[in-house]
N, CA, C and O atoms as a CHARMM CRD file, in Angstrom:
* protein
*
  300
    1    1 UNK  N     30.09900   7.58700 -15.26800 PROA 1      0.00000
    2    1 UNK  CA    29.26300   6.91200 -14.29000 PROA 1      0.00000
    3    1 UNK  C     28.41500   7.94500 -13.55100 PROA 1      0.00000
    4    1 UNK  O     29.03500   8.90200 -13.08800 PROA 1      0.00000
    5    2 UNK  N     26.74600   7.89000 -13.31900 PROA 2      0.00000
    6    2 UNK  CA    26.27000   8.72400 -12.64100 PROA 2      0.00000
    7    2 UNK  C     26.87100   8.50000 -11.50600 PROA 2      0.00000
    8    2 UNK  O     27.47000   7.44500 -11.29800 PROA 2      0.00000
    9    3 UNK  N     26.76100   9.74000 -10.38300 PROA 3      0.00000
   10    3 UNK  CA    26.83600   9.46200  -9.21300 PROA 3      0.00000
   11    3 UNK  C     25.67000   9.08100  -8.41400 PROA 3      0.00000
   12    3 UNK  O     24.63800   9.75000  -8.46300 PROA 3      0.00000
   13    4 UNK  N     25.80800   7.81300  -7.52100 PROA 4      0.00000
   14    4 UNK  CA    24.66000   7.24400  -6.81600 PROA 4      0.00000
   15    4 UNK  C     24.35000   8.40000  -5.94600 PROA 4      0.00000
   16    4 UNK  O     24.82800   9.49400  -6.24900 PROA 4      0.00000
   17    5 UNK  N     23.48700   8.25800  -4.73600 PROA 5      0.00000
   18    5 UNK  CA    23.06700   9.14900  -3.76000 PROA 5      0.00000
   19    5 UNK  C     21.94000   8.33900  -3.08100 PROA 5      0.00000
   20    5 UNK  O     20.86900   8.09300  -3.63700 PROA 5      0.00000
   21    6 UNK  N     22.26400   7.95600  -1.86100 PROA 6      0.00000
   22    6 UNK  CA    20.74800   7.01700  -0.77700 PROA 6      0.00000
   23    6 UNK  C     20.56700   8.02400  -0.20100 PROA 6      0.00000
   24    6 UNK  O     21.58300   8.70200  -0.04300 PROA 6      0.00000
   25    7 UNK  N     19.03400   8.68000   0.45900 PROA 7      0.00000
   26    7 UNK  CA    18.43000   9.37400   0.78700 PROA 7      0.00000
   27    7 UNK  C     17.27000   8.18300   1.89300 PROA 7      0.00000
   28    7 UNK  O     16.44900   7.29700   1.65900 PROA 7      0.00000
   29    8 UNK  N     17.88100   8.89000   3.18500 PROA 8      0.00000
   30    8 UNK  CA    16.80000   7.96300   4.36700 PROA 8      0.00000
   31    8 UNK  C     15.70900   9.15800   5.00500 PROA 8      0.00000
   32    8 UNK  O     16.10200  10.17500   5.57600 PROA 8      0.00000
   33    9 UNK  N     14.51100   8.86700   4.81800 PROA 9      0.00000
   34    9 UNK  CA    13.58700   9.76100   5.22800 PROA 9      0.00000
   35    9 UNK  C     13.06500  10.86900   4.16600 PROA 9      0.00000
   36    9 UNK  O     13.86100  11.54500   3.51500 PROA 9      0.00000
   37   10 UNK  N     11.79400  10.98400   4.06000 PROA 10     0.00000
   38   10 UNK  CA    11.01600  11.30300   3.00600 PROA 10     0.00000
   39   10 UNK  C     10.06200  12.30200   2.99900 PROA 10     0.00000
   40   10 UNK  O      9.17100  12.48000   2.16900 PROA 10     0.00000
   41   11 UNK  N     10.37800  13.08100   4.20900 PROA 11     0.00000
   42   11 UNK  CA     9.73500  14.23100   5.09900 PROA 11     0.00000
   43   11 UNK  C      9.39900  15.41200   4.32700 PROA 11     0.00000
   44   11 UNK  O      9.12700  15.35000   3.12800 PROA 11     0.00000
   45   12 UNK  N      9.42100  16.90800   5.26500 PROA 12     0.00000
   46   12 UNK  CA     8.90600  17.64600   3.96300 PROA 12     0.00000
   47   12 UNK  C      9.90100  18.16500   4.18200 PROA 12     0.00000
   48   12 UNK  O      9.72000  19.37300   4.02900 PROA 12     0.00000
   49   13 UNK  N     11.89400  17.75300   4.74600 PROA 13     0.00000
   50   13 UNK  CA    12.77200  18.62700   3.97900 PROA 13     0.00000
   51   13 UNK  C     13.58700  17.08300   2.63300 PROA 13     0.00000
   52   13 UNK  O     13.97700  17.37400   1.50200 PROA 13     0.00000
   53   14 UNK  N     13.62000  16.03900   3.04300 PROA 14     0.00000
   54   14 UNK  CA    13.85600  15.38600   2.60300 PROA 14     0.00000
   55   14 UNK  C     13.37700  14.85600   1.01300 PROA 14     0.00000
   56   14 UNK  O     14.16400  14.64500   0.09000 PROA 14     0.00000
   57   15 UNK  N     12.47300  14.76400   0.98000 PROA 15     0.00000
   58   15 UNK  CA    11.56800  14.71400  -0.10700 PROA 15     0.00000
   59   15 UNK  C     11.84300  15.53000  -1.08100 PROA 15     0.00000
   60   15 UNK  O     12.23200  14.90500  -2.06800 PROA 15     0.00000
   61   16 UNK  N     11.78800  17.33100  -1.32200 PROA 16     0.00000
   62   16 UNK  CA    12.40100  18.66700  -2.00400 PROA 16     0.00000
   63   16 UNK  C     13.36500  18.16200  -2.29500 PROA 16     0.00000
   64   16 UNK  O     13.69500  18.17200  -3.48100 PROA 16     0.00000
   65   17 UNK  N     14.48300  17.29000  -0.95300 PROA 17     0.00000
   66   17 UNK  CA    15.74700  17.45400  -1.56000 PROA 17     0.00000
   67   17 UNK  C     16.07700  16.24100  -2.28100 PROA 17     0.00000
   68   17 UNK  O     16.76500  16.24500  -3.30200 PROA 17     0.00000
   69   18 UNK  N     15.53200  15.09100  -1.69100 PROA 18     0.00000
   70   18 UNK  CA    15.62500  14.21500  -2.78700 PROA 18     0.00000
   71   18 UNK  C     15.91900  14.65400  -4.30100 PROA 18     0.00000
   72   18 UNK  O     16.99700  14.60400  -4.89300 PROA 18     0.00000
   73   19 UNK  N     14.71400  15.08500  -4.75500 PROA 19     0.00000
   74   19 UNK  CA    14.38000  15.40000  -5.67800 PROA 19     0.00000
   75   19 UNK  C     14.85300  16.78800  -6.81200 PROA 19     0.00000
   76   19 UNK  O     14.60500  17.13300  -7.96700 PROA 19     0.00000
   77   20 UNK  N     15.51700  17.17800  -5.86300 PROA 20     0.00000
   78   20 UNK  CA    16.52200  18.04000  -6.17400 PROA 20     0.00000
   79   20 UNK  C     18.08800  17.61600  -6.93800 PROA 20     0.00000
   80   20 UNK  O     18.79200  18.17100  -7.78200 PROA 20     0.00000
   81   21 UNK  N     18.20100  16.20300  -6.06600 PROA 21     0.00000
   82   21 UNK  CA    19.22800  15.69100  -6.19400 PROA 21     0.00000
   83   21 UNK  C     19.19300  14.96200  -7.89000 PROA 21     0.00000
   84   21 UNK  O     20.10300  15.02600  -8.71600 PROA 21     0.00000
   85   22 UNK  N     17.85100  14.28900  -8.04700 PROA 22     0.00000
   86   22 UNK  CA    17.60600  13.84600  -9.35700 PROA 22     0.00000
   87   22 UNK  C     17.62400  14.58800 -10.52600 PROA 22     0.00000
   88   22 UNK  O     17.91600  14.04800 -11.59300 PROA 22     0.00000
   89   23 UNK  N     17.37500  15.63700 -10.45700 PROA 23     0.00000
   90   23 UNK  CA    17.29300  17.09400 -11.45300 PROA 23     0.00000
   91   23 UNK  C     18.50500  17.18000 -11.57700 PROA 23     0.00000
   92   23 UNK  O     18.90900  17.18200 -12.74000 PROA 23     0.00000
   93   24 UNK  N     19.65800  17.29200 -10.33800 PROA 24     0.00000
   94   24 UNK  CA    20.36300  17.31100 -10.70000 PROA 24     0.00000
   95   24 UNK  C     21.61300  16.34500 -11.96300 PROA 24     0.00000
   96   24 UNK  O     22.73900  16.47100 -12.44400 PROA 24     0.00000
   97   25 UNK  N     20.61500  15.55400 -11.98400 PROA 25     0.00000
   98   25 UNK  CA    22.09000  14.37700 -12.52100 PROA 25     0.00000
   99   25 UNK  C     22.25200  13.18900 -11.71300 PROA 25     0.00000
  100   25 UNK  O     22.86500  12.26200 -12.24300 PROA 25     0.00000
  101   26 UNK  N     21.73400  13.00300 -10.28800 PROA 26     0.00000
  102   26 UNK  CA    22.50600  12.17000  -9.51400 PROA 26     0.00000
  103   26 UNK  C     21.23300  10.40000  -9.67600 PROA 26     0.00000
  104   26 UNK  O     20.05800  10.41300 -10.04200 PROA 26     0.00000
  105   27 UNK  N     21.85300   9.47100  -9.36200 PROA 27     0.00000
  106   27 UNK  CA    20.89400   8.64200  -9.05700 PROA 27     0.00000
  107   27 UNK  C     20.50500   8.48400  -7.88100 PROA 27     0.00000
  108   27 UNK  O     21.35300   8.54100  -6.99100 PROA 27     0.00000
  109   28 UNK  N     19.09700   8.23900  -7.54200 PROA 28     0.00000
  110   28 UNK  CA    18.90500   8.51500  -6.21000 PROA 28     0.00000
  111   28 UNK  C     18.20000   7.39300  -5.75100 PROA 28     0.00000
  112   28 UNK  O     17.41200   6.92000  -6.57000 PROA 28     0.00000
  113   29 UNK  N     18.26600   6.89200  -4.75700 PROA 29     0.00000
  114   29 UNK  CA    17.35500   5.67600  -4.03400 PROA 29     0.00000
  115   29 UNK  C     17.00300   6.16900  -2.53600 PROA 29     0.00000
  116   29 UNK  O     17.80200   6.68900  -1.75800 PROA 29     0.00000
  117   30 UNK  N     15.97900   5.96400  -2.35700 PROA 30     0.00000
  118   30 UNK  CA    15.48600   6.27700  -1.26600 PROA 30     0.00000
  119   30 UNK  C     15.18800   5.27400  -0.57400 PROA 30     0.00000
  120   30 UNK  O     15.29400   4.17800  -1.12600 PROA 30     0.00000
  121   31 UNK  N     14.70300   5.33400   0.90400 PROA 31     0.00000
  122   31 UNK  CA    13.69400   4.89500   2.02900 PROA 31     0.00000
  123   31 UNK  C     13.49100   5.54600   3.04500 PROA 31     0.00000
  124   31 UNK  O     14.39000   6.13600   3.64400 PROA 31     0.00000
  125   32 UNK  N     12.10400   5.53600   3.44400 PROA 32     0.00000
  126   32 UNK  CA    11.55100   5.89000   4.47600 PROA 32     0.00000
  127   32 UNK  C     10.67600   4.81500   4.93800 PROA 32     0.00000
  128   32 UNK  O     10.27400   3.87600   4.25100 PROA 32     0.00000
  129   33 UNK  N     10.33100   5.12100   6.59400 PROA 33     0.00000
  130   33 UNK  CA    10.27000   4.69600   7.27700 PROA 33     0.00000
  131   33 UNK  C      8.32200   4.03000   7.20300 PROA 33     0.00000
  132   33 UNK  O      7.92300   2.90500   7.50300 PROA 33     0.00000
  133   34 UNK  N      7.65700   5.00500   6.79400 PROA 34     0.00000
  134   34 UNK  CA     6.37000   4.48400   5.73200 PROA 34     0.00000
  135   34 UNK  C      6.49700   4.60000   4.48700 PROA 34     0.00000
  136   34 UNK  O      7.00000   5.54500   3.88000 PROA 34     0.00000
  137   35 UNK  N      5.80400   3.13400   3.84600 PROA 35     0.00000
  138   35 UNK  CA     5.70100   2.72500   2.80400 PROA 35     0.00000
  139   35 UNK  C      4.89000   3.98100   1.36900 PROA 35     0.00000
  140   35 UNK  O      5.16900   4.02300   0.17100 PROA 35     0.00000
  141   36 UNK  N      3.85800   4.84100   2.17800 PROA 36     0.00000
  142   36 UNK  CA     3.24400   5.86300   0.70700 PROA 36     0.00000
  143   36 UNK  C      4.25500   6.76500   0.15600 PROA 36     0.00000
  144   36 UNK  O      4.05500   6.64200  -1.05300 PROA 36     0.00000
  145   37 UNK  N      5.42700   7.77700   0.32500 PROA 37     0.00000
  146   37 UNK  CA     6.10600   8.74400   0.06300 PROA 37     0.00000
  147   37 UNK  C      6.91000   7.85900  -0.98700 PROA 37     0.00000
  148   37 UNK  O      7.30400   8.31200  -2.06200 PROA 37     0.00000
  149   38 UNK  N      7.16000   6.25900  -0.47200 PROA 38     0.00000
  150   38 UNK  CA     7.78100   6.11500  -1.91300 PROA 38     0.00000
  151   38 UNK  C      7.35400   4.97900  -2.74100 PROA 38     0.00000
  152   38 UNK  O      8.06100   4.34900  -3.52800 PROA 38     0.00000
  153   39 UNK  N      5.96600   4.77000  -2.43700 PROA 39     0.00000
  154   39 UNK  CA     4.99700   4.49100  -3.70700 PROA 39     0.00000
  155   39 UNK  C      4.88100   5.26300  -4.52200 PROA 39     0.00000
  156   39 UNK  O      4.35200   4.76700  -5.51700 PROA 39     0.00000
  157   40 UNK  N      5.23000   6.78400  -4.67400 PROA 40     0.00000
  158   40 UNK  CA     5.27500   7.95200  -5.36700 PROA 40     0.00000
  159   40 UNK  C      6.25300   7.76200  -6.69700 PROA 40     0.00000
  160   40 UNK  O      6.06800   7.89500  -7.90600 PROA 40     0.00000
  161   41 UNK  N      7.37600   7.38700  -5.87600 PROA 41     0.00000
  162   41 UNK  CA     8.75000   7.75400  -6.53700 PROA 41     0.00000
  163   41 UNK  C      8.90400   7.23300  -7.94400 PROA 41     0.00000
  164   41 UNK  O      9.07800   8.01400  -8.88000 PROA 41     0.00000
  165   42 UNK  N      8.83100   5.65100  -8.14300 PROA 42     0.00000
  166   42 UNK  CA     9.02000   5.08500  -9.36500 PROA 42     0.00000
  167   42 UNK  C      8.52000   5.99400 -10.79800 PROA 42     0.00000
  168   42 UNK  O      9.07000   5.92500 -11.89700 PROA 42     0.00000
  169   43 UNK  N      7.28200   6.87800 -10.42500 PROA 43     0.00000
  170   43 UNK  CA     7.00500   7.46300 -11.74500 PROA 43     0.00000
  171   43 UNK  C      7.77800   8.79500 -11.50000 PROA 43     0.00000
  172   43 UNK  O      7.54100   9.63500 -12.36800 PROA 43     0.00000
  173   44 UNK  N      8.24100   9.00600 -10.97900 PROA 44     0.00000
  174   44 UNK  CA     9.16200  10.52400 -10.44800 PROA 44     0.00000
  175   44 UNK  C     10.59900  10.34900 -11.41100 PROA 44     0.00000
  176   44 UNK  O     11.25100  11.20000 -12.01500 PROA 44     0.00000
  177   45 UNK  N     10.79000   8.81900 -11.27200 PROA 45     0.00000
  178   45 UNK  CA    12.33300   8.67500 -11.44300 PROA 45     0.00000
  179   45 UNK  C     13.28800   7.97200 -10.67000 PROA 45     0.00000
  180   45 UNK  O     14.25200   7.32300 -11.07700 PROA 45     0.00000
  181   46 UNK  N     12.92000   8.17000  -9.53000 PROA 46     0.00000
  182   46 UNK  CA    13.40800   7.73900  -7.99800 PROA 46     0.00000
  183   46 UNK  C     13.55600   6.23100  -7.77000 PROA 46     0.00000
  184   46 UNK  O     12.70300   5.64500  -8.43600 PROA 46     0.00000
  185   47 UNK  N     14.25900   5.46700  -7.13500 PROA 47     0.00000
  186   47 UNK  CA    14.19600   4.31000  -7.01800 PROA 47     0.00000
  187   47 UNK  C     14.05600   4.13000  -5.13800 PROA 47     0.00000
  188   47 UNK  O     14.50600   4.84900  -4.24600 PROA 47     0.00000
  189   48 UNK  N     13.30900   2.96900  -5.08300 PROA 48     0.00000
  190   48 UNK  CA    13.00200   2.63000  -3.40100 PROA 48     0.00000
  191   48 UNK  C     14.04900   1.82400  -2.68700 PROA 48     0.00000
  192   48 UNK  O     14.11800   0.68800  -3.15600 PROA 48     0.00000
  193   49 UNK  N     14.72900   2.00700  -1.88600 PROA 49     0.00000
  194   49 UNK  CA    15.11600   0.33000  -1.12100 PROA 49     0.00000
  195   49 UNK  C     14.27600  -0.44900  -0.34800 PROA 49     0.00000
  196   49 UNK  O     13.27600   0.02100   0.19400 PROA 49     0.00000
  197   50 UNK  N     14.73200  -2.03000  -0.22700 PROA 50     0.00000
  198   50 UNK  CA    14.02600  -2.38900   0.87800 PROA 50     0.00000
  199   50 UNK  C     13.96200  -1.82900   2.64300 PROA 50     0.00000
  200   50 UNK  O     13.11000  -1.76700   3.53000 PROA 50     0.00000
  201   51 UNK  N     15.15500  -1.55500   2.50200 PROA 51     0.00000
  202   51 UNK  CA    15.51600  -1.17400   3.85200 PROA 51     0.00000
  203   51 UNK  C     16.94800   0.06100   4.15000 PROA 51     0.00000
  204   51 UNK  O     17.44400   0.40100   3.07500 PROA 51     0.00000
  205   52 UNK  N     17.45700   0.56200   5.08700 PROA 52     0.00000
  206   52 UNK  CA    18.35100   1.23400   5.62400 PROA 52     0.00000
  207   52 UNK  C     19.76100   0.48200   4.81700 PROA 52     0.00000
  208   52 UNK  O     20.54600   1.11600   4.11200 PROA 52     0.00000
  209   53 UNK  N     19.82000  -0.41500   4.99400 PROA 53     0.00000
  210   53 UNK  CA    21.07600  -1.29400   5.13500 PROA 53     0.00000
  211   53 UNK  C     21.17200  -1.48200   3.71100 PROA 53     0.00000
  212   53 UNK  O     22.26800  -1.43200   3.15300 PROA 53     0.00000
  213   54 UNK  N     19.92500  -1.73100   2.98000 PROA 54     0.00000
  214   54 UNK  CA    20.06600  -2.08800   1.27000 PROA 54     0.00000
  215   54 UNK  C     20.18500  -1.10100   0.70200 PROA 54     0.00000
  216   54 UNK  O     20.38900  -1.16900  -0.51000 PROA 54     0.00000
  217   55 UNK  N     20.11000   0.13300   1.32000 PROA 55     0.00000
  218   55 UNK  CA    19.95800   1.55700   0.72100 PROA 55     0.00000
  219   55 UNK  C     21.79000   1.98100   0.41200 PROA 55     0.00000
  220   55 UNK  O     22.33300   2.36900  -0.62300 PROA 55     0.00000
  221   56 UNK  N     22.33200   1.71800   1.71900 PROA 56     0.00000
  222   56 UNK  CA    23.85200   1.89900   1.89400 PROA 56     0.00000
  223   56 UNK  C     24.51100   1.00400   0.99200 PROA 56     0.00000
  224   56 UNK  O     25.61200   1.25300   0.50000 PROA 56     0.00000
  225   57 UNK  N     24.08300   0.32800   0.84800 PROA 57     0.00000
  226   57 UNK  CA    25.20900  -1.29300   0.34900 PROA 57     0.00000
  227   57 UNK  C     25.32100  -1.08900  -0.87100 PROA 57     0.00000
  228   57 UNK  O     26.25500  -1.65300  -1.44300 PROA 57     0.00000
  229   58 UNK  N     24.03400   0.13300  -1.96900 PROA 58     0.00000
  230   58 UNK  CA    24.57100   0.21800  -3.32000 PROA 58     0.00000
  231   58 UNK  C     24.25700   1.55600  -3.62600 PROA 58     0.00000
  232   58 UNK  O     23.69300   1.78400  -4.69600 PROA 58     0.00000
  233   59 UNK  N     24.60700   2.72200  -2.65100 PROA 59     0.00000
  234   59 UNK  CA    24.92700   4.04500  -2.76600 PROA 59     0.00000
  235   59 UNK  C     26.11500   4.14300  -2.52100 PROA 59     0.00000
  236   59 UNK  O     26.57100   3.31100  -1.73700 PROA 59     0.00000
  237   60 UNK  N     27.29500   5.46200  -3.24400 PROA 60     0.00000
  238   60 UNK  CA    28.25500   6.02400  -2.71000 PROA 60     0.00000
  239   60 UNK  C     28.27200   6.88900  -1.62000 PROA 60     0.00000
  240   60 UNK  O     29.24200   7.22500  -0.94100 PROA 60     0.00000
  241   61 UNK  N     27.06700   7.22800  -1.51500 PROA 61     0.00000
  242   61 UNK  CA    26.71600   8.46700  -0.67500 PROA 61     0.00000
  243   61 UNK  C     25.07100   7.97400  -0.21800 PROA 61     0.00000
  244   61 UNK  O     24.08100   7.55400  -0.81800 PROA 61     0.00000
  245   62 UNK  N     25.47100   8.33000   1.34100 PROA 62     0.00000
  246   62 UNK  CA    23.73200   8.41000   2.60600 PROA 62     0.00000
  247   62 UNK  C     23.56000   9.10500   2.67100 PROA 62     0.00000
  248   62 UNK  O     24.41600   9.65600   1.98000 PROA 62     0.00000
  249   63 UNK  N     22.60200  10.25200   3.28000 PROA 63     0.00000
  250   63 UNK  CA    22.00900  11.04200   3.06700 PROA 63     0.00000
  251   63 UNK  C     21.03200  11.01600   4.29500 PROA 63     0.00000
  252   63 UNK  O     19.90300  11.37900   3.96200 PROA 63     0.00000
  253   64 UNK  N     21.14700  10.69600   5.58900 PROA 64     0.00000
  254   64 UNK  CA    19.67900  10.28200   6.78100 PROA 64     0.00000
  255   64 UNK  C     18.83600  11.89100   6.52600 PROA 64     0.00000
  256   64 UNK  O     19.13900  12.73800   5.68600 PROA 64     0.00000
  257   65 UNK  N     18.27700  11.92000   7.03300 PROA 65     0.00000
  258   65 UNK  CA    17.19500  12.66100   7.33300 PROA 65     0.00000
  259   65 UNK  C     16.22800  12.77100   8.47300 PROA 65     0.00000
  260   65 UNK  O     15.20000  12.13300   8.24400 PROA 65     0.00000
  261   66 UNK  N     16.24000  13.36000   9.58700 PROA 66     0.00000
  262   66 UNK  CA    15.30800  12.42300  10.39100 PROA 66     0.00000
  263   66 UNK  C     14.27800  13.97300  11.21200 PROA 66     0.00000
  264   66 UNK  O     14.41200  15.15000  10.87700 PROA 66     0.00000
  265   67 UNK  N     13.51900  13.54400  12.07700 PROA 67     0.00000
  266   67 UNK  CA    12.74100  14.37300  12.87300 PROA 67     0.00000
  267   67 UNK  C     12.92400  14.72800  14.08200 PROA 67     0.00000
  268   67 UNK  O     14.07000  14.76600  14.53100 PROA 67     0.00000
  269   68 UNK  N     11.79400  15.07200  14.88000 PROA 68     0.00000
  270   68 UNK  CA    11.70500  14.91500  16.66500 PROA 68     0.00000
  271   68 UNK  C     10.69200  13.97400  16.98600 PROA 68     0.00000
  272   68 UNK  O     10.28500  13.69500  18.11300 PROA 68     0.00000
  273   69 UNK  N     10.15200  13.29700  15.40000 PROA 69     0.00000
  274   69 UNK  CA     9.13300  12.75300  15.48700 PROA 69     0.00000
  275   69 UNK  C      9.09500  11.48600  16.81300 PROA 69     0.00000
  276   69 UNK  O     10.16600  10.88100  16.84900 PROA 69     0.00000
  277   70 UNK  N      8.29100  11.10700  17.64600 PROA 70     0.00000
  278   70 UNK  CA     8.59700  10.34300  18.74700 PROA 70     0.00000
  279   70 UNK  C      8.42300   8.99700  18.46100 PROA 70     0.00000
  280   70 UNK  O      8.52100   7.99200  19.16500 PROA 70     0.00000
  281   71 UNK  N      8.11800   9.18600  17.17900 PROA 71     0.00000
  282   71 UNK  CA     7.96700   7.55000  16.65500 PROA 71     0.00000
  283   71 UNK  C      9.42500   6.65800  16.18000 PROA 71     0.00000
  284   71 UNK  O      9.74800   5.47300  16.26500 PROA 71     0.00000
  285   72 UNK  N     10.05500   7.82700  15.67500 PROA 72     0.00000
  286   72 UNK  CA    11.51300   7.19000  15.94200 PROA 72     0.00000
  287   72 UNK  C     12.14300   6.54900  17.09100 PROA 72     0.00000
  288   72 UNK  O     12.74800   5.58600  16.62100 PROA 72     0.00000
  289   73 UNK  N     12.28600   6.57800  18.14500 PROA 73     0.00000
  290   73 UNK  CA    12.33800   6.47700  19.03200 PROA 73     0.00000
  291   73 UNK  C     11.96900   5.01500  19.54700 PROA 73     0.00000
  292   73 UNK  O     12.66500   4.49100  20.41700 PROA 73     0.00000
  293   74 UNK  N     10.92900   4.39900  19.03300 PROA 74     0.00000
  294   74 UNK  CA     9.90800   3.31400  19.33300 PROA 74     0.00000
  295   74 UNK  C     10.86500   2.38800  18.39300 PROA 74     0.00000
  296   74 UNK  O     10.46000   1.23100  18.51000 PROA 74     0.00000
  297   75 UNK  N     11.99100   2.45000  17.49600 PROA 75     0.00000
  298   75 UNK  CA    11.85600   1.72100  16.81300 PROA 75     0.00000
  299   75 UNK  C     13.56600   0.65000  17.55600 PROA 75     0.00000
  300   75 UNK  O     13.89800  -0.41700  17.04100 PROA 75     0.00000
């Protein structure tokens, strides 16, 4: 069985590592918080969730990621 892996946030450490994680072997699903970083993914390999919660519910493993960005904050 591969090992799953959810990855939240798509930033510029998140993103490297995502993608790191796929090279490696692992399956990976992502989300972030805007929709372009993972309009990317599908031809990468990568798979999207709808959301935080759909991301967890069919990974073994989360992965957040986050900023100081102040837009977090707002949400």
């Amino acid at each position: 069985m591969t090992p799953q892996v959810g990855f939240v946030g798509l930033g510029i450490m998140g993103k490297p590592m995502a993608h790191n994680l796929h090279r490696a072997g692992f399956s990976v699903m992502v989300w972030n918080r805007s929709r372009q970083p993972m309009d990317e993914l599908p031809a990468e390999g990568l798979h999207s969730a709808e959301s935080p919660p759909a991301l967890c519910i069919r990974q073994t493993r989360a992965h957040p990621r986050s900023t100081d960005d102040p837009q977090r904050y707002l949400r």
